[in-house]
ChimeraX commands (.cxc) that place a marker at each C-alpha (Angstrom):
marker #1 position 116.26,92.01,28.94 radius 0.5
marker #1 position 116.48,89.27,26.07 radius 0.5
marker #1 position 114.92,86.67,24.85 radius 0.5
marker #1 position 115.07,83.48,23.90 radius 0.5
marker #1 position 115.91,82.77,20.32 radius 0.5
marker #1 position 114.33,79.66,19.46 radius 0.5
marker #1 position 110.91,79.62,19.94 radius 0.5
marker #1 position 107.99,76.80,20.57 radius 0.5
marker #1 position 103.91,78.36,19.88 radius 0.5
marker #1 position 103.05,79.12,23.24 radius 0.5
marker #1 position 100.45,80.88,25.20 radius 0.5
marker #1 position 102.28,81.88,28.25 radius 0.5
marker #1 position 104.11,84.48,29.17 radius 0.5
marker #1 position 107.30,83.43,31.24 radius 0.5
marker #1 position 109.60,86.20,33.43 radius 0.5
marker #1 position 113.16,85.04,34.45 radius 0.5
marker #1 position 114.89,87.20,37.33 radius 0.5
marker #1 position 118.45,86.20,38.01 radius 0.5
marker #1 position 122.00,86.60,37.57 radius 0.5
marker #1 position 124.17,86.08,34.91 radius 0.5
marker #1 position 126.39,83.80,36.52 radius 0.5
marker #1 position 124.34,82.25,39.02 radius 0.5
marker #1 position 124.48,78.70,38.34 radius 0.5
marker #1 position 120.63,78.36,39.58 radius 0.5
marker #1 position 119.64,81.15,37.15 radius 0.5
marker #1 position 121.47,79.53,34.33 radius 0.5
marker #1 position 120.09,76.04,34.52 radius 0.5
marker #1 position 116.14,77.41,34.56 radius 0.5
marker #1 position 117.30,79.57,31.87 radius 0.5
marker #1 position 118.49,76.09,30.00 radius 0.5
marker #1 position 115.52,74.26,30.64 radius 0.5
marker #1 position 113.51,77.25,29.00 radius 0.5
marker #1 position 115.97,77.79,25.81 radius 0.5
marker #1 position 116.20,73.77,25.89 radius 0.5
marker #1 position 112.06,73.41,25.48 radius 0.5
marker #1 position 112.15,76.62,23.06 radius 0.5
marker #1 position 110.23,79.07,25.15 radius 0.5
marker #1 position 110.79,82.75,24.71 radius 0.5
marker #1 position 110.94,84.66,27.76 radius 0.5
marker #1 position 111.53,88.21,29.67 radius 0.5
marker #1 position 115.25,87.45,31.39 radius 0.5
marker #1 position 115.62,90.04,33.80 radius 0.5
marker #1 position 119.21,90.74,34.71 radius 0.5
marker #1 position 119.27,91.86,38.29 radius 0.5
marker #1 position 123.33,92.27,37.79 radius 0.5
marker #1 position 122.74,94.57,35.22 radius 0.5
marker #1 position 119.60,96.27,36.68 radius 0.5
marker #1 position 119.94,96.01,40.15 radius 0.5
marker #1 position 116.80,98.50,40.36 radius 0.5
marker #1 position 114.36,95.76,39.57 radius 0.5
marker #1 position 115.64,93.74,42.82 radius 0.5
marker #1 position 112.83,94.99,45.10 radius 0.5
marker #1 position 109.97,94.75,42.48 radius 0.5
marker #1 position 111.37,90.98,42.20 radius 0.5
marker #1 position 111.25,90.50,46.02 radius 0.5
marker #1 position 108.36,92.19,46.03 radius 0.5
marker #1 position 106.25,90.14,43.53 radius 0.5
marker #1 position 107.86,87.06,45.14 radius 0.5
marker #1 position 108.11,87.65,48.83 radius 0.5
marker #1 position 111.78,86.19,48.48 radius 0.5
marker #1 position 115.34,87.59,48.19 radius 0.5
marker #1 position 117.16,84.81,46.05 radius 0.5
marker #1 position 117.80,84.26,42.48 radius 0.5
marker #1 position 116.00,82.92,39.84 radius 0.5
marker #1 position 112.33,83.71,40.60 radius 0.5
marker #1 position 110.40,82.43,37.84 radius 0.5
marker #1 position 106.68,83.53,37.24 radius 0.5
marker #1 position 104.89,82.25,34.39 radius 0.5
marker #1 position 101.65,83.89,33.51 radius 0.5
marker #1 position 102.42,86.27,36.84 radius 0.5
marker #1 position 101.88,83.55,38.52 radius 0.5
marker #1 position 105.03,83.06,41.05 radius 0.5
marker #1 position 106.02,79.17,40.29 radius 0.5
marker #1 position 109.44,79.94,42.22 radius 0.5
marker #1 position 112.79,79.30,41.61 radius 0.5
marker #1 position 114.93,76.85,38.89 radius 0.5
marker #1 position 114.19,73.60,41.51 radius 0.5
marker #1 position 110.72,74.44,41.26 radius 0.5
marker #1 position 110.53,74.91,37.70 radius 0.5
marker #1 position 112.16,71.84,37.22 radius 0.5
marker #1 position 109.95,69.69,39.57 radius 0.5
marker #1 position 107.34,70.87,37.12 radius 0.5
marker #1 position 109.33,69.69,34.51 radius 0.5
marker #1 position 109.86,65.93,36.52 radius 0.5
marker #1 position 106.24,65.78,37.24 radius 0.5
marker #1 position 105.20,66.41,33.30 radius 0.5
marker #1 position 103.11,69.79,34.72 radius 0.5
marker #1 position 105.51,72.48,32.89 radius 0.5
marker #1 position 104.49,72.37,29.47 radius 0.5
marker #1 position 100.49,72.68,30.03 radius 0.5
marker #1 position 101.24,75.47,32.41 radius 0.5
marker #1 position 104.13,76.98,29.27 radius 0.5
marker #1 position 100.68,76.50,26.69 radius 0.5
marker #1 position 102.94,73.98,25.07 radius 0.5
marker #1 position 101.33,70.68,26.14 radius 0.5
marker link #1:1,2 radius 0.2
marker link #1:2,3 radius 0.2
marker link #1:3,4 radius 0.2
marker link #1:4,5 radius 0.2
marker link #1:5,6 radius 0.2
marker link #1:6,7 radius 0.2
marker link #1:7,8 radius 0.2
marker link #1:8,9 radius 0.2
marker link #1:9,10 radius 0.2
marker link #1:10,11 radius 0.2
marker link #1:11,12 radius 0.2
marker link #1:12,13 radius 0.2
marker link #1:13,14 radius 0.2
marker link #1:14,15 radius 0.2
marker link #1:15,16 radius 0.2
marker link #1:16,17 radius 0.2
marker link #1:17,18 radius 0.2
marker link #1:18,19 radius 0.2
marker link #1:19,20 radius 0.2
marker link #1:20,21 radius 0.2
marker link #1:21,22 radius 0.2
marker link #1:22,23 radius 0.2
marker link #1:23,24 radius 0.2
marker link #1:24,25 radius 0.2
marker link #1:25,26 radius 0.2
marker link #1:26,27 radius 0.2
marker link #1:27,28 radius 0.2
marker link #1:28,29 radius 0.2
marker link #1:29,30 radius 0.2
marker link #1:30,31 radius 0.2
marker link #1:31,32 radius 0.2
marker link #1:32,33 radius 0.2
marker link #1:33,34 radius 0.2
marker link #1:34,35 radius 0.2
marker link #1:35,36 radius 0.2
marker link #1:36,37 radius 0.2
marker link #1:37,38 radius 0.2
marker link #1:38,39 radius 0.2
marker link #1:39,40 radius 0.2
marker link #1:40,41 radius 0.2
marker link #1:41,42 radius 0.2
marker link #1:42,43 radius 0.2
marker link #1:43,44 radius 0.2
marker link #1:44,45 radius 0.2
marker link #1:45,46 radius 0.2
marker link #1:46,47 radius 0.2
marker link #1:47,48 radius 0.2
marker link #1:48,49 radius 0.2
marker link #1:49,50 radius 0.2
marker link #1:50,51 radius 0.2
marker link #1:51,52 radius 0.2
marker link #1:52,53 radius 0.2
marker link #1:53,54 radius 0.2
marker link #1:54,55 radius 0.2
marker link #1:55,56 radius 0.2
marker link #1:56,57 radius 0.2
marker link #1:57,58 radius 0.2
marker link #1:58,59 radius 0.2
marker link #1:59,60 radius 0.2
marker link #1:60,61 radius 0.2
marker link #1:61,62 radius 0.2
marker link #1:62,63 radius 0.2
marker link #1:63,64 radius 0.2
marker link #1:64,65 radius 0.2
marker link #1:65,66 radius 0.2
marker link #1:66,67 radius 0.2
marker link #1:67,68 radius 0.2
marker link #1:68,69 radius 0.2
marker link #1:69,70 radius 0.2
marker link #1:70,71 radius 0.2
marker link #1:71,72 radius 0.2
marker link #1:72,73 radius 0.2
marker link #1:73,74 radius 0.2
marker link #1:74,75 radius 0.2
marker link #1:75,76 radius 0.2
marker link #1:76,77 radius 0.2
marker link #1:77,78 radius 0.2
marker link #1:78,79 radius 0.2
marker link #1:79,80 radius 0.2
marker link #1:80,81 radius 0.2
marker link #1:81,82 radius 0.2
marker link #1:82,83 radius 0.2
marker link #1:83,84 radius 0.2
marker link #1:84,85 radius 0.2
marker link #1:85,86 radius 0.2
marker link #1:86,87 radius 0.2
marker link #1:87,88 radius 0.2
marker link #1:88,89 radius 0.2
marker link #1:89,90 radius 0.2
marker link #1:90,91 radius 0.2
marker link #1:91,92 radius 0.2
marker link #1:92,93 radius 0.2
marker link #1:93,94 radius 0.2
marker link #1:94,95 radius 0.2
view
């Protein structure tokens, strides 16, 4: 697990699961290093034993899953519709 480096203030607490080469995983994980928001990037290549706590918090099988104060938000399209719709940053505690 890492975390971003660059970091905005923020309130919320954001928890990648993914892949390191999935190309879905690594575009949400831009958009969050882009806007400066640390995060918990689980590795599910790395630590395949966190798969079914992943599936089970999310009810789905596919990577990334993206929750954001344990909320479930869903995956990188979702994260950036909140992006497109100007909704991500009050959700991040940035806006």
């Amino acid at each position: 697990m890492t975390a971003a480096s660059s970091v905005a203030t923020q309130a919320a607490e954001v928890v990648v699961y993914g892949t390191a080469r999935c190309p879905y995983c690594v575009r949400a994980r831009g958009l969050l290093d882009r806007k400066g928001i640390a995060y918990m990037d689980i590795r599910l290549d790395a630590m395949p034993e966190l798969r079914e706590e992943m599936e089970r918090r999310s009810n789905r099988r596919t990577v990334p899953q993206i929750f954001i104060n344990g909320a479930h938000i869903g995956g990188s399209d979702e994260l950036h519709h909140l992006e497109y719709a100007g909704k991500l940053d009050s959700l991040l505690g940035i806006g």
